[in-house]
N, C-alpha and C positions, 0 to 999 in steps of 0.2 A: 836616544836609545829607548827611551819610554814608548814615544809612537811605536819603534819598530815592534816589542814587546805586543803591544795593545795590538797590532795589527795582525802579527802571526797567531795571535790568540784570536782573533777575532775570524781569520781565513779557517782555522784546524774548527773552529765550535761549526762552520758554516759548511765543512767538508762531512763532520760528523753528522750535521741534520739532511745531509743527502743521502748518505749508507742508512740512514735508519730509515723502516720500512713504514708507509703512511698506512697510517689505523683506518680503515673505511668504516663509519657507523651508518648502518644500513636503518634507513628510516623507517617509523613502523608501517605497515601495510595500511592503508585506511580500508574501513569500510564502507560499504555505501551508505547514507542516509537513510533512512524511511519514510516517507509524506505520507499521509493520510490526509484522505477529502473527504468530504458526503456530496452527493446533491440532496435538491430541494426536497423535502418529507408530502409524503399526498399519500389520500385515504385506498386503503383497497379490503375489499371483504370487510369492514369494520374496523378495521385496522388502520392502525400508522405507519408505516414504511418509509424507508429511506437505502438508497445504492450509495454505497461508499467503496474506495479504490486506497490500495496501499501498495506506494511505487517506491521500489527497491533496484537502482540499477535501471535497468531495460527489464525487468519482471514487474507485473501488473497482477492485482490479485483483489479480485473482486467480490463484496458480500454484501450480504443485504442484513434491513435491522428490521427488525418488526417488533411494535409495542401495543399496551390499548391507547385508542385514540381520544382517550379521556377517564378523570375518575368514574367509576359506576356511582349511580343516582345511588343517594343516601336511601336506606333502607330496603335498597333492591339486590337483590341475591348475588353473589359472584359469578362472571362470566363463565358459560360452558367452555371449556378448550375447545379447541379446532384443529379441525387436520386439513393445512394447507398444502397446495401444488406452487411451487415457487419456480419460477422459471429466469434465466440469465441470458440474455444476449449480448452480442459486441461484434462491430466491426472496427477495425484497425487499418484506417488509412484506406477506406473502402473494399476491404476485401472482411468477409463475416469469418467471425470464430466460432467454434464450435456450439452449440447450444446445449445449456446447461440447466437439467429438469431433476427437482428433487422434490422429495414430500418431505414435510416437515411438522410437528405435531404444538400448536400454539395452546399454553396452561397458564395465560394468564400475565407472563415474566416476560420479559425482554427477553429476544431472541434472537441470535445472530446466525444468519445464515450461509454460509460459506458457496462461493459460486466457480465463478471461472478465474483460470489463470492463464497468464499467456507470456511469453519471453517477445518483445519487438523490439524494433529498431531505433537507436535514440531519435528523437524527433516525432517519434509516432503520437498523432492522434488518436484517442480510442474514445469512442462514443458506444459506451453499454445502458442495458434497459432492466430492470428486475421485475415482476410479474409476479403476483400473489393471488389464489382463488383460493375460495374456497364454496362450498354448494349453499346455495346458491348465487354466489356471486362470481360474473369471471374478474379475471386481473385490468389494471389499471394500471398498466408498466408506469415505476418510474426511472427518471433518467440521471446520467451522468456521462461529463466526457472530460477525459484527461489528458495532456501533452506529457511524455515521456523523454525529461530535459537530459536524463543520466549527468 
């Protein structure tokens, strides 16, 4: 009598967890990651420069850094600022993006220069250039290329 007891209590808890309604916890959304790269740092206009890329998703977004390319000689005057032309290229899986030309005004500090952006397709390559002149010197693009893993 005991089984049967155990049993019809066991059939009625197992009737009740099928009427009750299943909770769905809906997981949280993730966000994408962010990567940041640079490439290689080279001289332009007296300058130190460097193209750096920050991939988010299938969005690409590209800026360049400019700094001095060394301390000034002890007892020599602080560097005049400069007013640089800064230019950005990229092609993406062989087709060119937009080109992107800005003035940008160098006092001395780190400088970060905001460039191009571009939405592509996961998997994409993208090989961009950055470009700093200033009078008398032209630019001495430097480079970077990044794969878009999403």
């Amino acid at each position: 009598m005991k089984r049967s007891m155990f049993l019809t209590a066991t059939v009625a808890s197992l009737s009740l967890a099928a009427l009750t309604p299943a909770i769905a916890v809906a997981a949280p959304a993730s966000t994408p990651e962010t990567v940041v790269s640079c490439g290689n740092s080279g001289l332009q206009s007296g300058l130190s420069t460097r193209l750096c890329a920050e991939v988010t998703g299938n969005t690409v977004v590209f800026f360049g850094k400019v700094g001095l390319a060394g301390p000034p000689s002890p007892g020599s005057p602080a560097p005049t600022p400069k007013e640089l032309i800064t230019t950005f290229t990229a092609i993406a899986d062989g087709a060119p993006l937009p080109k992107v030309t800005k003035d940008a005004l160098f006092n001395n500090t780190n400088l970060d220069v905001q460039g191009l952006s571009a939405n592509v397709a996961c998997g994409s390559t993208i090989h961009a250039t950055f470009g700093v002149a200033s009078y008398p010197w032209t630019a001495r693009p430097v480079t970077h290329e990044v794969t878009v893993a999403c």
